[in-house]
C-alpha positions as CSV (number, residue, x, y, z in Angstrom):
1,X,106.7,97.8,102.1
2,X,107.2,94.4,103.8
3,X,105.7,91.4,103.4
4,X,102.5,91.4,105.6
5,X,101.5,94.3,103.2
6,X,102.6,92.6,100.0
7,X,101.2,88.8,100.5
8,X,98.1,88.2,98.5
9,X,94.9,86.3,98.9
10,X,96.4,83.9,95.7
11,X,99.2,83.3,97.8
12,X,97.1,81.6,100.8
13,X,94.9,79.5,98.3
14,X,95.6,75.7,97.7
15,X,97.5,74.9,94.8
16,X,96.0,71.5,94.9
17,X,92.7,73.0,94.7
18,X,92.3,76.7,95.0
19,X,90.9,76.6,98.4
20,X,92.1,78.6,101.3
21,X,94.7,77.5,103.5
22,X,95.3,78.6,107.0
23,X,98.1,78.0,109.5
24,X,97.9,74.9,111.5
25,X,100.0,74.8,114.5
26,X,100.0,71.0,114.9
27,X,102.2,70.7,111.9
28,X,103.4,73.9,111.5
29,X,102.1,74.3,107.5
30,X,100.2,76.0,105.4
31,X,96.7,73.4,105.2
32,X,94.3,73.6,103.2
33,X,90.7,73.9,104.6
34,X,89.3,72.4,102.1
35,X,91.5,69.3,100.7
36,X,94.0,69.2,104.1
37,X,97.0,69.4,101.8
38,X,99.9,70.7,103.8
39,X,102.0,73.6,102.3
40,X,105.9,74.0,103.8
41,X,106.5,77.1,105.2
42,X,109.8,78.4,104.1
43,X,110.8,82.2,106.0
44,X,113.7,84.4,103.9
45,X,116.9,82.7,105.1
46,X,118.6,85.9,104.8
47,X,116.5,87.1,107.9
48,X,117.6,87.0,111.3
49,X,115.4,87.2,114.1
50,X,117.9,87.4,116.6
51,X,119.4,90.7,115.4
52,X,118.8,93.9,117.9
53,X,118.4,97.4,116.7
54,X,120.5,100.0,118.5
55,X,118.7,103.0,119.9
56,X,120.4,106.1,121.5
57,X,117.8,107.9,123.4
58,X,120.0,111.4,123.5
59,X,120.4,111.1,119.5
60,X,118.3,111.3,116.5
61,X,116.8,108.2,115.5
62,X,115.3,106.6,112.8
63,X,112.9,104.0,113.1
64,X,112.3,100.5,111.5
65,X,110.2,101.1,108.0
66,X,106.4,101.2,108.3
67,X,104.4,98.9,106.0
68,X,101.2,100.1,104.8
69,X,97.6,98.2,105.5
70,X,95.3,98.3,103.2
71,X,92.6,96.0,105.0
72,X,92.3,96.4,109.1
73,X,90.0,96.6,111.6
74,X,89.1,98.9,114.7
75,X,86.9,97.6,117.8
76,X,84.2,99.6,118.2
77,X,84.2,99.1,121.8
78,X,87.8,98.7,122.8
79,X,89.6,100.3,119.9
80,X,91.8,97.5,119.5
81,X,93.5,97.6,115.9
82,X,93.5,94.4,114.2
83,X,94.7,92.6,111.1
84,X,93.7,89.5,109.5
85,X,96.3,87.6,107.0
86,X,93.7,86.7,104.0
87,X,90.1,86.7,104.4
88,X,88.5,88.2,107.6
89,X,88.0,85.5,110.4
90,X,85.7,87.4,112.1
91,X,83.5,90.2,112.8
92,X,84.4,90.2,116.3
93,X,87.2,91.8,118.4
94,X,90.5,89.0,119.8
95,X,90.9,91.2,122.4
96,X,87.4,92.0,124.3
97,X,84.8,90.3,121.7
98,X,83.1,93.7,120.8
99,X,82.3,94.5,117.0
100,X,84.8,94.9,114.4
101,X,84.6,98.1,111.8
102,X,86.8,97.5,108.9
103,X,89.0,100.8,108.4
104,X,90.7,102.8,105.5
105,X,94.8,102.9,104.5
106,X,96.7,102.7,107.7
107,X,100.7,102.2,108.2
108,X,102.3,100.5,111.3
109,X,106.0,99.8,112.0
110,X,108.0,96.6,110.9
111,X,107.9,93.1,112.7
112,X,111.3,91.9,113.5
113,X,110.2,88.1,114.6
114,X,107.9,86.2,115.8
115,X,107.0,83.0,117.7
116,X,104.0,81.1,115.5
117,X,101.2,79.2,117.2
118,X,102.4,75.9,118.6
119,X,99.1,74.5,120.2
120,X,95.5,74.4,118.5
121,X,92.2,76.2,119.5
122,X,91.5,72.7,120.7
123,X,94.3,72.4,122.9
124,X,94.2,76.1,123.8
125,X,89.9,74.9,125.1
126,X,90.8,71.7,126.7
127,X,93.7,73.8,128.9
128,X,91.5,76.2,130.0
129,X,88.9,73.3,131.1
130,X,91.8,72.1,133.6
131,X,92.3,75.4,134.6
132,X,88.5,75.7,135.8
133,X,88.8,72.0,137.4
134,X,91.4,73.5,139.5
135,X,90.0,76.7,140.5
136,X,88.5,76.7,143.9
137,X,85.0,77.2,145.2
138,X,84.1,77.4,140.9
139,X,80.7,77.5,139.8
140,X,79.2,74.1,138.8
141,X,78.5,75.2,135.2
142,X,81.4,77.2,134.6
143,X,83.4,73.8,132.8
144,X,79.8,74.4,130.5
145,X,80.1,77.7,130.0
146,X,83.9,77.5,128.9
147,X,83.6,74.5,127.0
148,X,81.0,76.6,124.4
149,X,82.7,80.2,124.7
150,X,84.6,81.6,121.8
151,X,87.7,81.1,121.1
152,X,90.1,83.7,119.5
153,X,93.5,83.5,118.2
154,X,96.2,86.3,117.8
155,X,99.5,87.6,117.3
156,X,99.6,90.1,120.0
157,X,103.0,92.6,119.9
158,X,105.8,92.9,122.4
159,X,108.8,95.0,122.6
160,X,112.3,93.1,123.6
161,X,114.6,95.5,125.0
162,X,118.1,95.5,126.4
163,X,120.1,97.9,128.9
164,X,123.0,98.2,130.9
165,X,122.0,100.1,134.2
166,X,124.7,101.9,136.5
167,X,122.3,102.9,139.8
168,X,123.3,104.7,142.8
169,X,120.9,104.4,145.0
170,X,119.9,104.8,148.7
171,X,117.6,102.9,150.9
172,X,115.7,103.1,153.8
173,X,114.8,100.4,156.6
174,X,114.0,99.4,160.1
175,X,116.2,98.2,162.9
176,X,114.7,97.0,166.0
177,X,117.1,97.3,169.2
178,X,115.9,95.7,172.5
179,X,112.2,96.8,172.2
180,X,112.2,100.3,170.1
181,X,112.5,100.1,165.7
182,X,114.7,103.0,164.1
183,X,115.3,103.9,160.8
184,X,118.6,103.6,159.2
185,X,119.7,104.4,155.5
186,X,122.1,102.8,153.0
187,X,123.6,104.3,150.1
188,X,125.2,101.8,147.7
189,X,126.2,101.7,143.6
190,X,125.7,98.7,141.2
191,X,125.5,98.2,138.1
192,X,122.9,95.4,136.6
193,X,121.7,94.6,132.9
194,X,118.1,93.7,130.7
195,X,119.0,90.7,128.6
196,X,115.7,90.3,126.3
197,X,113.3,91.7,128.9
198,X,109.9,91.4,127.7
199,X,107.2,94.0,127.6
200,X,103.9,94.9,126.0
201,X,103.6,96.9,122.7
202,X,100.2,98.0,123.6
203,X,97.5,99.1,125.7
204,X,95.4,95.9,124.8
205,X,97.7,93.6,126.0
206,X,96.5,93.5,129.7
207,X,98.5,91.7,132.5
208,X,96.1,89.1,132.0
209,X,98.1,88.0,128.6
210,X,101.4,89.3,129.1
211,X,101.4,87.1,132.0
212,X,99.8,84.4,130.0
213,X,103.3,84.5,127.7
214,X,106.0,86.4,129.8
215,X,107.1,83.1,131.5
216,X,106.9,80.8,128.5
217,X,108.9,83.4,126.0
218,X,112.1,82.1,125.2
219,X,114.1,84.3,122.8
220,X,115.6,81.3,120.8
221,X,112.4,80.0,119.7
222,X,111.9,83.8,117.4
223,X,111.5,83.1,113.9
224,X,111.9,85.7,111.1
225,X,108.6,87.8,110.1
226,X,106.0,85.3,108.1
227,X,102.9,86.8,107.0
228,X,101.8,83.1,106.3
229,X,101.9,82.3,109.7
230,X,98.9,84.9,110.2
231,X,96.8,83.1,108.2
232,X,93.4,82.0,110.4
233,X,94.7,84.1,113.0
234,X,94.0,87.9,114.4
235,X,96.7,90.0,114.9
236,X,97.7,93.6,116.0
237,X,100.5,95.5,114.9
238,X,102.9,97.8,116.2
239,X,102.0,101.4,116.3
240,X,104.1,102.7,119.3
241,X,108.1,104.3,118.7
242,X,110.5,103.2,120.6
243,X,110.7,106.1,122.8
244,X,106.9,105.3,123.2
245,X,107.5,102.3,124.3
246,X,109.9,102.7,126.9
247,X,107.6,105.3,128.6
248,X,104.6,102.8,128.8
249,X,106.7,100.0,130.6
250,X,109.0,102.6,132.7
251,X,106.8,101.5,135.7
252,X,107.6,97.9,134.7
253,X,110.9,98.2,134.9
254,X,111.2,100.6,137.9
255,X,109.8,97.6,140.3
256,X,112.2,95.3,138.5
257,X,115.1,97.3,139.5
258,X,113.4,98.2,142.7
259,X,114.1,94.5,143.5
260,X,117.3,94.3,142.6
261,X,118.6,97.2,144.5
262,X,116.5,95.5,147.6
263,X,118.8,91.9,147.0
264,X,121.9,94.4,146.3
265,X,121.3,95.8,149.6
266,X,121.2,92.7,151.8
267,X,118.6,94.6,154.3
268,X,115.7,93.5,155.1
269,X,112.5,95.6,156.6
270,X,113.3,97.9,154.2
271,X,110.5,101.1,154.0
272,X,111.7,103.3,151.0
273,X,114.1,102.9,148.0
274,X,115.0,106.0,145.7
275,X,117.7,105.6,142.9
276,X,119.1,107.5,140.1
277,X,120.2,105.1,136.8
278,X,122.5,106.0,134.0
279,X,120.8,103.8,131.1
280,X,123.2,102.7,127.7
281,X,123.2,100.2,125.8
282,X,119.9,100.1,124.6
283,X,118.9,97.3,122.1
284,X,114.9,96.4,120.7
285,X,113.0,94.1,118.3
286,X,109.9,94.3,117.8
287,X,108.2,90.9,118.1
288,X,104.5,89.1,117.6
289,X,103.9,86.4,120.1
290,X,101.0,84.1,120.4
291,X,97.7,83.5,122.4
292,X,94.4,82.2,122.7
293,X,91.5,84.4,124.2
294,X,88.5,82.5,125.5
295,X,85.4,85.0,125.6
296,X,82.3,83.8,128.2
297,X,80.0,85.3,130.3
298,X,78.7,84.9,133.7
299,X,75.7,86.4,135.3
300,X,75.7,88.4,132.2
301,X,79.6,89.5,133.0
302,X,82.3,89.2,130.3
303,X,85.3,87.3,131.0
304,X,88.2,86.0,129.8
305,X,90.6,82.8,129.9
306,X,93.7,82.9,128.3
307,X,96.3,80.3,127.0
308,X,99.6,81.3,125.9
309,X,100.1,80.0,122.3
310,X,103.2,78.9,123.0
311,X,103.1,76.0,125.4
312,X,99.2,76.5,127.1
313,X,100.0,78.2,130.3
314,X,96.8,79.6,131.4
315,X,95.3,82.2,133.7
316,X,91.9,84.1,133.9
317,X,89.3,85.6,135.0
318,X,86.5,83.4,137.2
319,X,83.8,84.1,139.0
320,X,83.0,82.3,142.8
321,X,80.0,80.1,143.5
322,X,78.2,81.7,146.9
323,X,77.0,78.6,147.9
324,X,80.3,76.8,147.6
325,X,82.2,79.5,150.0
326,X,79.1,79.4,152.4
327,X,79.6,75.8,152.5
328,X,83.9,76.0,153.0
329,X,83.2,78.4,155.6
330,X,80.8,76.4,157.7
331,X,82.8,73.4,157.4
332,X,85.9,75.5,158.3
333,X,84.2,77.3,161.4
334,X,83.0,73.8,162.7
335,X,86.4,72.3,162.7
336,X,87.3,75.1,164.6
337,X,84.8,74.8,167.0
338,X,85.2,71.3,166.9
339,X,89.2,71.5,167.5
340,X,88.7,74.2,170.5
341,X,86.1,71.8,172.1
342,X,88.9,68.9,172.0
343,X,91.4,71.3,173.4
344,X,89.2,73.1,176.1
345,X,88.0,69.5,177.0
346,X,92.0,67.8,177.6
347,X,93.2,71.1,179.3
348,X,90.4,70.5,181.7
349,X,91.2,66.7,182.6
């Protein structure tokens, strides 16, 4: 049993004054909520969080140990699986801001490392307010509407793999000659590598927030496994086997090598690409990484913003005001009209 199973509510209380202390990711401590007294961190120095676990698909394999839960909660709407470090932070789902049920006993599979929070629910709000200053044709109340929309913190879990690929492949593209377009082919081999490639460790991790951290992950930064780092924060854990988990991101990775095969190939127009890929060398971890979910609604539809936990990189979801794109496209079509009057009026003279 690890760590996030063993770490007790005394553990997270003050011992200034007994209050309850959560992580703060200004100052990277343990502060207390009710005196502010900061609390050093200090992870197992025994624990590396850059070590890989070997996994042989073609052998038997034995997975990292499961920790049991005895406190977690399932959306009732989503059937996101959540955890909360300490007292419960809320009664409402990270992931789509449906209700929580608490749940019986469950087990999940060992966290190799983690990134903490580095910016604040403050910082997380204030980068999504530029994000709706930027957004074109926005609703006028949508800046409103995100500065009063919840705000939720979690740990959300990815997978890091790595692979050596040997490919032989064949591809497929157009040649124009004089005024007709054949179709030619190419076979070619190559052999490419996955050096810490990214992917989601569940279905609830949407491309909205793996693209909220994929370009801000940097492998260095892991830390070992802290359950104190969870405190005040949401987070899911990992539920999926390895094998599991290279099924779900096969398609992720197919596109990935799809484009590499394309640069291999130096051809351009190119219609089809089939391969066949000897995979070895496959390495995981299993990691939590950080993000901030901002719930609102417009028009009575739920959306989301998110900012990557890391370093506040933000994308969303945003609706488009009517008016504002009648009023682009009237200006646009009278430049137009404007600009072929000019031009019909100087070819004439």
């Amino acid at each position: 049993m690890t760590k996030l199973a063993t770490l007790a509510q005394r553990d997270l209380l003050c011992s200034n004054c007994a209050g309850q202390c959560v992580y703060a990711p200004s100052t990277g401590t343990l502060t207390c909520n009710s005196c502010a007294t900061e609390h050093q961190i200090i992870p197992d120095p025994n624990a590396d969080p850059a070590a890989e676990q070997h996994y042989h698909p073609d052998m038997p394999h034995t997975e990292q140990p499961r920790f049991a839960t005895d406190r977690h909660f399932q959306c009732d709407s989503c059937g996101g699986d959540v955890v909360f470090q300490g007292h419960s932070i809320s009664e409402n789902c990270p992931y789509c801001n449906g209700s929580l049920v608490e749940q019986a006993f469950d087990e999940s599979f060992a966290i190799l490392g983690m990134i903490p929070f580095a910016i604040t629910d403050r910082a997380a709000q204030e980068k999504a307010q530029d994000w709706v200053k930027r957004r074109w044709a926005a609703p006028s109340n949508l800046g409103a509407l995100i500065s009063n929309c919840r705000v939720a913190g979690i740990y959300v879990p990815f997978w890091t793999f790595d692979s050596k690929e040997a490919i032989d492949y064949t591809v497929r593209y157009k040649k124009k000659v004089g005024k007709r377009s054949y179709t030619r082919s190419l076979s070619g081999s190559m052999k490419t590598y996955f050096d810490d490639l990214l992917m989601p460790a569940s279905p609830h991790v949407t491309p909205l927030i793996r693209d909220g951290i994929l370009h801000d992950f940097d492998p260095d930064k892991l830390r070992p496994f802290e359950p104190a780092y969870l405190a005040g924060f949401a987070a899911e854990r990992h539920h999926q086997t390895v094998k599991q988990g290279l099924a779900c991101n096969a398609d992720d990775k197919a596109l990935l090598l799809r484009n590499r095969i394309i640069r291999h190939s130096g051809k351009s127009n190119i219609v089809d690409v089939s391969y066949l890929t000897d995979t070895t060398g496959i390495k995981y971890r299993r990691i939590l990484l950080p993000a901030w979910i901002l719930h609102y609604e417009y028009e009575g539809q739920p959306m989301k913003v998110i900012t990557c936990g890391l370093n506040g990189r933000t994308f969303g979801e945003r609706p488009f005001s009517m008016l504002k794109l009648f009023t682009y496209a009237a200006v646009l079509s009278s430049l137009a009209a404007g600009f072929g009057f000019v031009w019909g009026a100087l070819n004439i003279y």
